[in-house]
C-alpha positions as CSV (number, residue, x, y, z in Angstrom):
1,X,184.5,182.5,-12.3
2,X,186.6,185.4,-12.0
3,X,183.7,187.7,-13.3
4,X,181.2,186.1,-11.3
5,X,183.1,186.7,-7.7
6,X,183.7,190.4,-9.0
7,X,180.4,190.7,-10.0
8,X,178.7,189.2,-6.7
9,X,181.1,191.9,-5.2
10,X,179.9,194.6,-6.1
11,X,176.4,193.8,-6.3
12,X,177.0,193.3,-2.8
13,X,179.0,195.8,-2.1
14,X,176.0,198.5,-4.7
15,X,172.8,196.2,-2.5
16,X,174.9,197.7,1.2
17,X,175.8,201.1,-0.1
18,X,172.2,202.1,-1.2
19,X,170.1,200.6,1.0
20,X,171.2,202.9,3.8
21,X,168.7,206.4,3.0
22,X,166.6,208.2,4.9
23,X,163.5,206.1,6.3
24,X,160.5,205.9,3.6
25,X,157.0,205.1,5.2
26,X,156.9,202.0,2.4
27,X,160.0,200.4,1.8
28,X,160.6,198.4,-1.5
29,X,161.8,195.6,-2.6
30,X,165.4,196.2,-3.0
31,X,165.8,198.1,0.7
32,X,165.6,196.4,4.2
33,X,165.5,192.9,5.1
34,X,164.9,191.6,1.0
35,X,168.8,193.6,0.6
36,X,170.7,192.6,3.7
37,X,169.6,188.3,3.3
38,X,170.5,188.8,-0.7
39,X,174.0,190.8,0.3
40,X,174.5,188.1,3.4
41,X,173.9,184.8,1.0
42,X,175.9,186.4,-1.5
43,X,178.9,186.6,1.0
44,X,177.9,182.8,2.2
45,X,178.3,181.4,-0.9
46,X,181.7,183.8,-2.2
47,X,183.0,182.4,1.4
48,X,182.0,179.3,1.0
49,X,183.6,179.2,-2.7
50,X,186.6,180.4,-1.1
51,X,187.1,178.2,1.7
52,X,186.6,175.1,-0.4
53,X,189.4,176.2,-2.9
54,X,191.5,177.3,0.2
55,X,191.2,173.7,1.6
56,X,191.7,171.8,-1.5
57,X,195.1,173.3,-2.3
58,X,196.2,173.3,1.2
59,X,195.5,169.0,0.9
60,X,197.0,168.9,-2.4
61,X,200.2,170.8,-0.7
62,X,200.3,168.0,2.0
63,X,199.7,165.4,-0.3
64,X,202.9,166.8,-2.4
65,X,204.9,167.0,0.7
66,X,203.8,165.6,3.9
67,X,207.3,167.2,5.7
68,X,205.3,170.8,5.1
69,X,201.7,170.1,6.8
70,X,202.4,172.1,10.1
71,X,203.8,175.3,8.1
72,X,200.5,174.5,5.2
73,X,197.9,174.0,8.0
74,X,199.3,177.3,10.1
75,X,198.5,179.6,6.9
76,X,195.3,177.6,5.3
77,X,193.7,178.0,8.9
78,X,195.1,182.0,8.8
79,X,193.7,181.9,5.3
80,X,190.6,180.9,6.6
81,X,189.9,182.7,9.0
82,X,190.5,186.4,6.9
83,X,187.6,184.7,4.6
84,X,185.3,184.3,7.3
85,X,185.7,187.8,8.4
86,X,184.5,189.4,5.2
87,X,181.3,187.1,5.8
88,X,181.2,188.6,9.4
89,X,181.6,192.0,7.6
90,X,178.8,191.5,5.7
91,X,176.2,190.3,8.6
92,X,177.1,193.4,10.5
93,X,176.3,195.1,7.9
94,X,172.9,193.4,7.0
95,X,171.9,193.9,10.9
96,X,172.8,197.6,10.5
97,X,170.7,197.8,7.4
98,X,167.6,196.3,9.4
């Protein structure tokens, strides 16, 4: 998994970094809109991998000990929001590419 999420990285981060040349009449495949949806879903699904593990172990926590849902809630919801970002990141980046 671990090579996977590194791997969807830097694809992502390889897809953002190139497609930003000067403008071509024709533009292929791999530039434009085709690279900033790719880059975007990429980030939707890493997120979406993230926040699922994120909220899993934060109700296994509570499940262990109840007393500690306030303090688990307060940094799962932190967590969560830091892995949203990096999706909002990405979609800025994908509108600047279009």
């Amino acid at each position: 998994m671990k090579k996977f999420l590194t791997t969807a990285f830097l694809f992502t981060l390889a897809a953002v970094a190139f497609a930003q040349g000067a403008p071509a009449v024709q533009k292929g495949l791999f530039e434009g809109q085709f690279t900033a949806h790719l880059a975007l879903a990429i980030a939707a699904a890493g997120c979406g991998l993230g926040q699922g593990k994120a909220v899993a172990a934060a109700v296994e926590g509570v499940a262990r000990n109840p007393q500690a849902a306030g303090n688990i809630r307060t940094t799962m919801i932190i967590g969560l929001a830091l892995i949203e970002a990096l999706v909002i990141y990405v979609l800025v980046a994908a509108f600047a590419i279009k």
